[in-house]
Backbone as CSV, one residue per row, in Angstrom:
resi,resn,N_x,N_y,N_z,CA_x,CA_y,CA_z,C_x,C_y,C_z
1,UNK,-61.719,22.307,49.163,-61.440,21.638,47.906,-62.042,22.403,46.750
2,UNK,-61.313,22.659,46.034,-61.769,23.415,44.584,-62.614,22.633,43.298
3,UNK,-63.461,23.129,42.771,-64.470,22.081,41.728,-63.475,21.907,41.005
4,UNK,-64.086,20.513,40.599,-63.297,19.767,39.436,-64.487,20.005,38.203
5,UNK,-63.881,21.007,37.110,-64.434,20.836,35.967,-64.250,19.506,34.945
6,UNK,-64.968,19.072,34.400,-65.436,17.891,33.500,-65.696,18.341,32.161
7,UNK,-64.415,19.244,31.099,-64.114,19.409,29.739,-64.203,17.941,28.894
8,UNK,-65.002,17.746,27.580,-64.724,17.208,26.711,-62.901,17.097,26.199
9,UNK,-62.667,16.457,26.144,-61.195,16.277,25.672,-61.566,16.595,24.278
10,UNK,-60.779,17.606,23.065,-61.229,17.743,21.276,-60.442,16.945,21.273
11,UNK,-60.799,16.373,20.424,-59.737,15.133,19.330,-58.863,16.170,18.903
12,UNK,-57.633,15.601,18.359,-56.574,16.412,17.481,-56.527,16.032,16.242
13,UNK,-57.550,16.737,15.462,-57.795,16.606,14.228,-56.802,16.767,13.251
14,UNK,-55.691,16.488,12.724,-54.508,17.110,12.262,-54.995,16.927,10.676
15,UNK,-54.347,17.899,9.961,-54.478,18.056,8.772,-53.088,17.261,7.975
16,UNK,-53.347,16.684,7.354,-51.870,15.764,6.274,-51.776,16.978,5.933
17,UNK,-50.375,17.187,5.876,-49.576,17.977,5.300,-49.517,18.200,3.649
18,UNK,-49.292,18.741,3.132,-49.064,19.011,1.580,-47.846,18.952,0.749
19,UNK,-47.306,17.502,0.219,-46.079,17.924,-0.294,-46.201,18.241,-1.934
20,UNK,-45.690,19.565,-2.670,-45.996,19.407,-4.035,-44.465,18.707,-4.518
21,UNK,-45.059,17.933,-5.420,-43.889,17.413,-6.300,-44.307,17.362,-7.490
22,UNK,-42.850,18.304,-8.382,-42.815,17.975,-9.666,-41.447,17.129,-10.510
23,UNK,-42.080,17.100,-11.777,-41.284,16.088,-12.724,-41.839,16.557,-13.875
24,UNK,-41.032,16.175,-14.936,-41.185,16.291,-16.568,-42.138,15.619,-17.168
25,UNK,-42.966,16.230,-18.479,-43.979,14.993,-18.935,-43.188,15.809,-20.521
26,UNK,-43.743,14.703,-21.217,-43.415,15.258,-23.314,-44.853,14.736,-23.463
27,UNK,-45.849,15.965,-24.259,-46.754,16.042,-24.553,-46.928,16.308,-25.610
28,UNK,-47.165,15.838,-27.057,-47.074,16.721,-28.158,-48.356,17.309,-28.299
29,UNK,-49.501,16.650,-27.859,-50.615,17.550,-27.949,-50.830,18.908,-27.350
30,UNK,-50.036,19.174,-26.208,-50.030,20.352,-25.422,-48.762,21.360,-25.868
31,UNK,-48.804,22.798,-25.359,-47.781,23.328,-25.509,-46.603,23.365,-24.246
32,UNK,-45.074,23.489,-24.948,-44.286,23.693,-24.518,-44.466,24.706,-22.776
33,UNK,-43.876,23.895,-21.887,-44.450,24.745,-20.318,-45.533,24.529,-20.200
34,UNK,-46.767,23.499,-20.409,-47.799,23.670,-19.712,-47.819,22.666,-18.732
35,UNK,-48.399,22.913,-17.663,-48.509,22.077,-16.359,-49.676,21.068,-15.914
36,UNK,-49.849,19.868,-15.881,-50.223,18.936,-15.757,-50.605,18.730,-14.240
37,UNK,-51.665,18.715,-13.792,-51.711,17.994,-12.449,-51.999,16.766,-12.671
38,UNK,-51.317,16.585,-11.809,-51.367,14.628,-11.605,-52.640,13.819,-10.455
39,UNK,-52.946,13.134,-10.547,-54.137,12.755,-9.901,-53.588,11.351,-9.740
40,UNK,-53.155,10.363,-10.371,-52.464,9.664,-10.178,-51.409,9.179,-10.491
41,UNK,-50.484,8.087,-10.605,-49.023,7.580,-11.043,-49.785,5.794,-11.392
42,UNK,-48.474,5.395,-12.520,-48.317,3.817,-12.816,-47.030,4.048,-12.644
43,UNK,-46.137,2.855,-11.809,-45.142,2.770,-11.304,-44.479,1.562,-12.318
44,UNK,-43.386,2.069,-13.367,-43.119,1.409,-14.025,-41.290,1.446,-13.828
45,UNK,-40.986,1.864,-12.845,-39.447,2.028,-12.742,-38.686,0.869,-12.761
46,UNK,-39.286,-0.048,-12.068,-38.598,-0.829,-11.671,-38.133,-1.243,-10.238
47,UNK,-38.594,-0.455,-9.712,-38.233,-0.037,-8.193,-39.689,0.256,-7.597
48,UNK,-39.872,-0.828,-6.289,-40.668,-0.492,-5.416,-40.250,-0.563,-4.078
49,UNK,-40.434,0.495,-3.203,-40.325,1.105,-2.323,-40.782,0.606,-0.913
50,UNK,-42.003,-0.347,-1.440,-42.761,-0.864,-0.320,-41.511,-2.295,0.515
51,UNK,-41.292,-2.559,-0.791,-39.977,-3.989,-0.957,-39.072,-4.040,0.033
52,UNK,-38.618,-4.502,0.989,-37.146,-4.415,0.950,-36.801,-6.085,1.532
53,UNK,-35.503,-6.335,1.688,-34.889,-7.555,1.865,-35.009,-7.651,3.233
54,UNK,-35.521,-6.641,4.489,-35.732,-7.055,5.944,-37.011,-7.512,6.095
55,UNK,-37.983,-6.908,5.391,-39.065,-7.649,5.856,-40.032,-7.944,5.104
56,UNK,-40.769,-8.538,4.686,-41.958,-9.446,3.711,-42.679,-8.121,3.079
57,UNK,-43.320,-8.546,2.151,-44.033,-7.521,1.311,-45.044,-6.979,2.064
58,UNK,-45.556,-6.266,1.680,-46.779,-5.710,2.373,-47.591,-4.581,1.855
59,UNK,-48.700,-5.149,1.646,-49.667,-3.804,1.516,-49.869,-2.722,2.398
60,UNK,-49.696,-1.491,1.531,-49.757,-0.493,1.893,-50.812,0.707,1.359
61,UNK,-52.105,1.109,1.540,-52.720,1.298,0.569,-52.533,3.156,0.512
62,UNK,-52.694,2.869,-0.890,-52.173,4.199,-1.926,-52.871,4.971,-2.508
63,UNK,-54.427,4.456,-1.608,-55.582,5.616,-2.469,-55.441,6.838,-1.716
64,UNK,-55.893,8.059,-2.346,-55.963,9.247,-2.286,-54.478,9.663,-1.874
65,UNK,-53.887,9.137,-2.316,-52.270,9.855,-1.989,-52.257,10.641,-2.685
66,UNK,-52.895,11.536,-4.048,-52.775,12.465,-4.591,-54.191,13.377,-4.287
67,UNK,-53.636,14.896,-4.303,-55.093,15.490,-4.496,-55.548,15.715,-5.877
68,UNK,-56.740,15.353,-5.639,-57.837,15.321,-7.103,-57.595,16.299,-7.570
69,UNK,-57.988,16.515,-9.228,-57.936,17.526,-9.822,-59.044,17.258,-11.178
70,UNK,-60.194,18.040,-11.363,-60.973,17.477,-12.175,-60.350,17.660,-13.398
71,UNK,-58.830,18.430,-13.757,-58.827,17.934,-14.797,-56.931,17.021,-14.590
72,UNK,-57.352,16.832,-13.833,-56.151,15.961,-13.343,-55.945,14.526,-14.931
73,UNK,-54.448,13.982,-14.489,-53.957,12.657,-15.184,-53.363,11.698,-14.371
74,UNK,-53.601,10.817,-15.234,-52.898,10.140,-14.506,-51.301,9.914,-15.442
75,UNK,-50.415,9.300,-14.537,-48.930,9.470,-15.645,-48.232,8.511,-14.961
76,UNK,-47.484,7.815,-16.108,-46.615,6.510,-16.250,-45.409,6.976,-15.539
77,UNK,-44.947,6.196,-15.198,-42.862,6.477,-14.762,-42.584,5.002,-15.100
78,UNK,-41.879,5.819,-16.359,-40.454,4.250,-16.493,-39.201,4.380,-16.101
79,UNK,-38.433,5.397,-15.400,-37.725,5.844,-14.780,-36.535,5.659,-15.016
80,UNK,-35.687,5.043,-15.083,-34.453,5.401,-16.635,-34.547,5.135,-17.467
81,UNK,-35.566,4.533,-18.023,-36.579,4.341,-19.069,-37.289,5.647,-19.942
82,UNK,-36.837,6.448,-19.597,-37.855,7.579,-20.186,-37.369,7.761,-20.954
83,UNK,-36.206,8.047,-21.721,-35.960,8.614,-23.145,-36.773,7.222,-24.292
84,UNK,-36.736,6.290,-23.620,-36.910,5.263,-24.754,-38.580,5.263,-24.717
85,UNK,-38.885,5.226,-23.793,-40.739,4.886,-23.291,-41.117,6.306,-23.233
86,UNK,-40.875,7.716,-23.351,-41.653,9.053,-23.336,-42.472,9.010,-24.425
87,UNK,-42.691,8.125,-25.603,-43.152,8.610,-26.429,-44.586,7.121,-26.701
88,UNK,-44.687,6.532,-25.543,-45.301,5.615,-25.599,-46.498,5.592,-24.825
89,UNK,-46.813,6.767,-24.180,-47.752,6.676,-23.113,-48.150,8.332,-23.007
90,UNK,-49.315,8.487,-23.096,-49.679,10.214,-23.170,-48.935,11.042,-22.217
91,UNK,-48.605,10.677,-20.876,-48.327,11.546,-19.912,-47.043,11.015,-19.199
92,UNK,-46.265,10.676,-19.764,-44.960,10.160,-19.088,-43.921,10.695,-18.369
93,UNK,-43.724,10.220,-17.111,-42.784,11.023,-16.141,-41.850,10.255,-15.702
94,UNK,-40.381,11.226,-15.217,-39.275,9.944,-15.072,-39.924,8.991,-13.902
95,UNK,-39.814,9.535,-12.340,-39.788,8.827,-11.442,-40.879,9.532,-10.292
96,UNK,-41.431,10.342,-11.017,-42.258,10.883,-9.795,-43.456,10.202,-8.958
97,UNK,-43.168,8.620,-9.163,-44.688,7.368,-9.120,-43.964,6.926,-7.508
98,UNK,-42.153,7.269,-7.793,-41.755,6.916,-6.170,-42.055,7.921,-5.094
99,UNK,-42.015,9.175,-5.427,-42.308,9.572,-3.742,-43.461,9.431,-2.957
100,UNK,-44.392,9.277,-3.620,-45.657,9.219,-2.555,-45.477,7.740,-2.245
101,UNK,-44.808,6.585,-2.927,-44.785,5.179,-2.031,-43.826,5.407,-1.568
102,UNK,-42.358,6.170,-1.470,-41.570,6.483,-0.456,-42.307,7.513,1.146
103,UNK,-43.392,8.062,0.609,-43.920,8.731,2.088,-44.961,7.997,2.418
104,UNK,-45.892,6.822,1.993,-46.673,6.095,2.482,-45.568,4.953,2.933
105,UNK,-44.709,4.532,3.017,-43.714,3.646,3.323,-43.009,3.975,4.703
106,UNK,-43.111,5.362,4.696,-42.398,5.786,6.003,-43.231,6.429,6.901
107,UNK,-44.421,6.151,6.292,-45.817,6.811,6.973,-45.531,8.388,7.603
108,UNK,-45.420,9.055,6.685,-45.715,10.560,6.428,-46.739,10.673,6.155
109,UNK,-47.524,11.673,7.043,-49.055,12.157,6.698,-49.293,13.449,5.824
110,UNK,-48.580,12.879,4.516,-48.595,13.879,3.439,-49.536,13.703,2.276
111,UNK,-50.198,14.857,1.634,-51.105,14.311,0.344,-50.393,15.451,-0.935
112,UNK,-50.092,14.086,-1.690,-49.197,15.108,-2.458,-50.238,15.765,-3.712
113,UNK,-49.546,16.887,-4.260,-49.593,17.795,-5.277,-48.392,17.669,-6.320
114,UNK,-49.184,16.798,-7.118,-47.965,16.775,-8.380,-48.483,17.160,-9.470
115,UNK,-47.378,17.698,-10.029,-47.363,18.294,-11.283,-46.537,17.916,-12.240
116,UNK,-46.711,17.823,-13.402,-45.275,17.671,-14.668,-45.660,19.319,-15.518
117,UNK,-44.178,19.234,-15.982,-43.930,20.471,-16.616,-43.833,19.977,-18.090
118,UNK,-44.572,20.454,-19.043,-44.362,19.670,-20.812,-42.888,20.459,-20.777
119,UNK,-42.184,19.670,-21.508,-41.230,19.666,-21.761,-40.830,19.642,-23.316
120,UNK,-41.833,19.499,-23.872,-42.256,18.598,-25.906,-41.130,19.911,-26.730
């Protein structure tokens, strides 16, 4: 009979994946093309993701879904709302507040990287 070795099993430490996503911001304080990291979203579309008509609401929690950025923002989405509301909120983006509750919704182990592009 041959020894039976007795290995620690490693955990499978997996790393969340990285999705970058961008979207538009109008900044008049900044110049034309400069890039914004996002640190967080206010979800003002109208549309939530978590919702649907099969099954009851539910919390889903949404911290650190973005990676930090010390000089990160945070930025609004009113989402066909933006021509009327861009000029109401420092950092306004159409809809970019849905994908990270569309990948915490479908439980993707993604941490996103968002950005807006000034657009002013």
């Amino acid at each position: 009979m041959g020894t039976q070795h007795n290995k620690p099993l490693k955990k499978n430490k997996k790393k969340a994946k990285t999705l970058e996503v961008y979207d538009i911001t109008q900044n008049n304080k900044t110049p034309q093309g400069h890039v914004f990291n996002v640190n967080d979203h206010v979800n003002k579309t109208g549309k939530n993701p978590l919702i649907t008509t099969k099954n009851k609401p539910r919390f889903i929690d949404m911290s650190n879904v973005y990676f930090k950025h010390t000089e990160g923002i945070i930025t609004t989405s009113p989402g066909k709302h933006y021509d009327k509301q861009k000029n109401k909120t420092e950092f306004p983006s159409t809809e970019i507040a849905l994908i990270p509750i569309w990948c915490r919704r479908f439980g993707l182990d993604v941490q996103i990287k968002g950005f807006l592009i000034n657009v002013n």
